[in-house]
N, C-alpha and C positions, 0 to 999 in steps of 0.2 A: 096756615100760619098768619098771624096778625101783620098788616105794612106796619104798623108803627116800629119806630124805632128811634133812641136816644140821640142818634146820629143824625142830624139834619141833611135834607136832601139832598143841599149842595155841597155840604161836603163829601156824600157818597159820591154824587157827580166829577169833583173833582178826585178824587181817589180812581172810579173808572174812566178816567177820560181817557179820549184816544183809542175808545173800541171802536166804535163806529163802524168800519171796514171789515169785522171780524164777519167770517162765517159759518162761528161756530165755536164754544167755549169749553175747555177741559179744564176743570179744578183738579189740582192736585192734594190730595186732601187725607192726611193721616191719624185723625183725632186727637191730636196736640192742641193746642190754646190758638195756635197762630193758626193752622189750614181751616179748624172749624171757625175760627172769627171770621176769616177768608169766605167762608159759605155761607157763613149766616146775613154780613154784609154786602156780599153780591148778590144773594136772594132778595134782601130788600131795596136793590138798586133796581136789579131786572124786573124784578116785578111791578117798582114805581113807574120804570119806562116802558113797561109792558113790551118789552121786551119776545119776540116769537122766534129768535134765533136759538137753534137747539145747544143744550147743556149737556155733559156729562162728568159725573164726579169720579177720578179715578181713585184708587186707592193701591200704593204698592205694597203687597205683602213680599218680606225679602226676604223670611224663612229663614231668621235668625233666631226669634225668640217664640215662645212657645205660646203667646198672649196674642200674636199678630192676627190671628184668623180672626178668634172672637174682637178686634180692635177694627179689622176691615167690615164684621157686619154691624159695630156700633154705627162706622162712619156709614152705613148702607139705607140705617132706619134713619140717621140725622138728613140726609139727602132726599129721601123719602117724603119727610115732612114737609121740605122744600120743595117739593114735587120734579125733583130731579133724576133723570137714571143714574146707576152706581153701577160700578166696576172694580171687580178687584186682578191687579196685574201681579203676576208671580213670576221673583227673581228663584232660580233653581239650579243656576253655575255660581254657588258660594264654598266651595270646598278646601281652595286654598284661606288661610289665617294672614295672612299679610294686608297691609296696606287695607284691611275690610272696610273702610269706610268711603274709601276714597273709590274703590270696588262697586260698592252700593251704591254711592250718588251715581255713578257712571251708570250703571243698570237702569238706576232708578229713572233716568232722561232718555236713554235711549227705548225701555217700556213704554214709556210715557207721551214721547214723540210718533212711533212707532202708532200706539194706540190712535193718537190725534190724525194722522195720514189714514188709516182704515176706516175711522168713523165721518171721514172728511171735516173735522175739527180744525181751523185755521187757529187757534190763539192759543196758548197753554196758562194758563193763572197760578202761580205760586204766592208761596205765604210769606216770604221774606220780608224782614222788618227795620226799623231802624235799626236794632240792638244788633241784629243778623249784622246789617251791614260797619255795626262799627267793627266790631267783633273779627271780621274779616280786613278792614283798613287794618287794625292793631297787628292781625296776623302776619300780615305783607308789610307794614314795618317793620316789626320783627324780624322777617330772611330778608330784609334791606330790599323791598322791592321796588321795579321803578315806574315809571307814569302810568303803562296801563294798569301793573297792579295793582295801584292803590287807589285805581278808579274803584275797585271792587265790584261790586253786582251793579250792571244796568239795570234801568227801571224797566226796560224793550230790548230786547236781543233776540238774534233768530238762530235756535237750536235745530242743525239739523231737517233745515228746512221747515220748522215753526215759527211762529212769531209768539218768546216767552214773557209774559207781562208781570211783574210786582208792582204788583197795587200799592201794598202794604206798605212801601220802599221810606214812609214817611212818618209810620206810625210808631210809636213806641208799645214796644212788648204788653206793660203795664197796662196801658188804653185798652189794649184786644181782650186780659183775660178783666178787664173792668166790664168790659162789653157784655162777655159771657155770664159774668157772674149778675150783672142784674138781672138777666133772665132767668138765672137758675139752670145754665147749661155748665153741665161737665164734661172736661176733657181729661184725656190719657198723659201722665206723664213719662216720655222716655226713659227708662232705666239708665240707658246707656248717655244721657245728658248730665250723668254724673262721676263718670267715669274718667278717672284723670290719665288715663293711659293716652288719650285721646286730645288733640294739640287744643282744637276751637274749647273744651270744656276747659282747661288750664288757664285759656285765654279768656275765656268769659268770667273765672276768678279771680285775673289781674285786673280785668276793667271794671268791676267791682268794686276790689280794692281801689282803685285809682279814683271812680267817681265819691268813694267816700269823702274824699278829700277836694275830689272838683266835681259838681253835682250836674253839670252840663256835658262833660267828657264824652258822651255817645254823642249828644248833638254835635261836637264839636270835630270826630271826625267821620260821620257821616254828612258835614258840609265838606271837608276836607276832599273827601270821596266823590264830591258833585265837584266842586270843583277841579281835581285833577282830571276827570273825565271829559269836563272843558277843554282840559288843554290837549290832552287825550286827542281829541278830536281834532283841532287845530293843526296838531299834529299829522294826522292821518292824512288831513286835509292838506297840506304842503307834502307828502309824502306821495299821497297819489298824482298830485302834479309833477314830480320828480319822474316817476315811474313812469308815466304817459312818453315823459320826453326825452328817457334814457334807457327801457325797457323794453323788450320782446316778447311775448309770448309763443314762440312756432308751434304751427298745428302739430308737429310731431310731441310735442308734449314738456319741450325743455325751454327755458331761458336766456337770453343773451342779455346783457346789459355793456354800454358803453364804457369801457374803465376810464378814462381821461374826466369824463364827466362825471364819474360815478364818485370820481376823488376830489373831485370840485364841491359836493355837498357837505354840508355841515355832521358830523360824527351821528345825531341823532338821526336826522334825516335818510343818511347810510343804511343806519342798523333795522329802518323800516322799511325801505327799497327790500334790501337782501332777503328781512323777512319776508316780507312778501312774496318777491321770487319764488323761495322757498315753502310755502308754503303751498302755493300752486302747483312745485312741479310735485311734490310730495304728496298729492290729494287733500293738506287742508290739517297734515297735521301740527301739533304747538312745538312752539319751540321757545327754550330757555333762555331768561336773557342772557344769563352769563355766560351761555356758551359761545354766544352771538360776540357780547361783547371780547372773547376771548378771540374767536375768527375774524372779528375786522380789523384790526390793528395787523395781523401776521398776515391777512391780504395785500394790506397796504405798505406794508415791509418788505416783501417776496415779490408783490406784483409778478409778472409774466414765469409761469413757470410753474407757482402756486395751485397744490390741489389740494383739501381736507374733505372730510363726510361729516356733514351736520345735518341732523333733523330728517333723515331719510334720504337725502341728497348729497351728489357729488359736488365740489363750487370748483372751479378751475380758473386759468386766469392767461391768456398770452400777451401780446403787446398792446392787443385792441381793446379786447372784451372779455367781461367775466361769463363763464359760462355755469348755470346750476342745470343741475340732472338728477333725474333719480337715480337713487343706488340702489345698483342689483342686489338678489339676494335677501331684501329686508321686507320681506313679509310678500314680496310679489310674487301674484300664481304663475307657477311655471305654465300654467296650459289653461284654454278655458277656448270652450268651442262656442261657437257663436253659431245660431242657423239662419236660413235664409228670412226674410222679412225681422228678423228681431233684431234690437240694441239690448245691448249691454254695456253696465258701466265696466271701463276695465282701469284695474288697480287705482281704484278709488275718484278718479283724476279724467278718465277722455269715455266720452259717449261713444260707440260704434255701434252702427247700422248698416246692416247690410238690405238692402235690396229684393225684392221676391224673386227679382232675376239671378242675384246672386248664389252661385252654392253657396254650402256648409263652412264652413273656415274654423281654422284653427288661429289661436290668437296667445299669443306668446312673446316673451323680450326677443332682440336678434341675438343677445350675447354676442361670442367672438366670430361672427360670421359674415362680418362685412365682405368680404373678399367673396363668397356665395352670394352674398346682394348684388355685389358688380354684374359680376356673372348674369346672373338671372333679371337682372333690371337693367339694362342698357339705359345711359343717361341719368342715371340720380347723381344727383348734388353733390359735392364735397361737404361733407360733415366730418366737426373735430372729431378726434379719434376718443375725447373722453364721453362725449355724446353716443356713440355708435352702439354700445352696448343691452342699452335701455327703448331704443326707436322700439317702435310696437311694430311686430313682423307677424301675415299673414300666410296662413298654410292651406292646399288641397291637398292632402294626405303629404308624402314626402316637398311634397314642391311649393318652392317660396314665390309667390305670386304678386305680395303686394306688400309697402311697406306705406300707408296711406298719410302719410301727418309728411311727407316728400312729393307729395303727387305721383309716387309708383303704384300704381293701386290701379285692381279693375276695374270697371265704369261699375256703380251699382256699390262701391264702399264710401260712408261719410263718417269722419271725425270729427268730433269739435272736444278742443280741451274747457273743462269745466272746473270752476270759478268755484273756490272752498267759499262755503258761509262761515260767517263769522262767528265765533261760537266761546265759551268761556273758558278762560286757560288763567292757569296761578303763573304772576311775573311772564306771561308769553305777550310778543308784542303779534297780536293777532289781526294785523288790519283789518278792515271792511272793505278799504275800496277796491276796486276791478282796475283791471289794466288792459290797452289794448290788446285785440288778438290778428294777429299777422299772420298771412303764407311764408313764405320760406324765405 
């Protein structure tokens, strides 16, 4: 394939900036207008900078429509040409009808990421565009969202343990199939990009309508979109200072925070402390804002005494401290054996390692068994009683050996609770920053 291209160097340069550290690039790439512009202008990037860091183009077939196959080996020869390897990733749990889109993209990232860790791939490359991103601002105005949501798509975020890049985050739609068409490349149009059953396509013919009348309307709230992510971060960034100095993390896997302090902050600042908490003890999953903003007011109403379940967690509250815990019962494995020299993550959230010295262990919540932990553990700590349920208790067959996130544990068990990445959530206030990690 020829370097030339309409696109002048520097601005490819500035479109890929900020790889540099990658080791190792996955296009996500589905024959649409936007992922092959995606490949045709990263092939003329990487190749201008000669580029020897390895590529690969994936393609997810989601085994919805009966055109996918033949559309993963179109994108397989476009790839080809670029002297790229290609991959096609298959989604194969589509069976339930509901919510299928929102189904899809989730398959589609977790393939996607998944693939990037097996091929040792550090960066994922998406096609998202301006239009994408106003289209999404419009949407999260629409269910009234608030600061993070209408940050909409970062240009950098890390999925799951990837770092996912949109290049594109700047270009308008119109420029990419300009692109293709001077070359005489064709792409695939979605069927289902017209289908109004479907919110973002409804929404992409109100923004339509609207720029008929204001002809800058995408620019205008994809600055919108840069800028609330400004503040976004500002945010975050006073939020994690909060959390440092009012925040616990115990290795046992729950959260304490200061209440006296914690009612000293400002209502926003609150409701990203708490998420946070919760988000950690939870493994990292999203949470809603309006649920949030429903639980902090009836916190601060109730103070000591106060307990609700949000987001997979218990919140509690006595004179001192608010305490978040995970809640039993919501998806957490009753049992999971662990053997000697191996870690395993458990329930999403604390690394355990056992020891070559160590036996076999069984690894399970304590539930209502504290009064057995006494027994069997001489000396553990006073833990609230709303805590007690969720500690991570270890087993040799019948017998309770170690409850290690307390220091009851046999020489040869280590825990460390693990830190959700930040990852992309509709209206979830999903921090980024870390919080300190403390013993008991």
């Amino acid at each position: 394939m020829s370097r030339q291209t309409e696109w002048p160097l520097e601005r490819l340069n500035r479109i890929f900036s900020g790889l540099d550290g990658a080791k190792g690039f996955a296009l996500a790439v589905s024959g649409g207008a936007d992922s092959l512009a995606l490949l045709h202008l990263f092939h003329a990037w990487h190749e201008t900078a000669g580029n020897a860091r390895p590529v690969i183009v994936f393609t997810v077939d989601h085994g919805l429509r009966p055109d996918a196959a033949m559309e993963a080996e179109r994108v397989e020869a476009a790839a080809a040409k670029c002297g790229f390897l290609h991959k096609t990733l298959r989604w194969t749990s589509h069976a339930a009808s509901t919510r299928i889109q929102q189904r899809a993209r989730e398959a589609r990232y977790r393939l996607l990421t998944d693939a990037c860790h097996k091929a040792g791939l550090s960066h994922l490359l998406l096609a998202h565009h301006l239009d994408d991103q106003a289209e999404t601002v419009l949407m999260r105005v629409l269910r009234g969202g608030g600061i993070d949501g209408l940050a909409a798509m970062r240009k950098v975020m890390a999925i799951r343990g990837i770092t996912a890049v949109r290049p594109l985050l700047g270009c308008r739609k119109r420029d990419l199939q300009g692109y293709l068409s001077a070359r005489g490349i064709c792409w695939i149009d979605d069927p289902s990009n017209l289908d109004e059953r479907f919110e973002r396509v409804r929404v992409r013919a109100l923004l339509k309508h609207i720029s008929a009348g204001t002809p800058d309307a995408a620019e205008g709230l994809a600055r919108l979109a840069a800028r609330t992510a400004r503040a976004s971060q500002a945010l975050d960034w006073y939020a994690a200072r909060a959390f440092e100095d009012i925040a616990t993390i115990h290795r046992a896997g729950f959260c304490v925070i200061a209440l006296e302090r914690f009612t000293d902050l400002p209502d926003e600042t609150r409701l990203r402390v708490l998420a946070h908490a919760m988000r950690i003890v939870s493994g990292g999953r999203p949470l809603k804002l309006d649920a949030l903003e429903t639980a902090l007011p009836a916190l601060q109403a109730k103070g000591p005494g106060y307990v609700t379940t949000l987001g997979y967690t218990v919140v509690s509250a006595d004179h001192t401290s608010i305490f978040v815990v995970r809640e039993a019962g919501r998806g957490v494995p009753e049992t999971q054996f662990i053997q000697s020299g191996e870690t395993v993550l458990w329930d999403q959230r604390m690394a355990v390692t056992l020891s070559s010295k160590c036996p076999p262990l069984r690894a399970e919540p304590l539930g209502e068994r504290w009064a057995q932990a006494r027994d069997a553990l001489p000396g553990l700590p006073d833990i609230a009683p709303s805590v007690r349920p969720m500690l991570l208790s270890m087993w040799e067959e019948g017998r309770l050996v170690a409850l290690p996130g307390l220091d009851a544990a046999l020489e040869g068990i280590d825990v460390t609770v693990m830190f959700p990445i930040r990852d992309e959530g509709k209206d979830a206030l999903n921090g980024p920053f870390e919080a300190k990690r403390a013993g008991n």
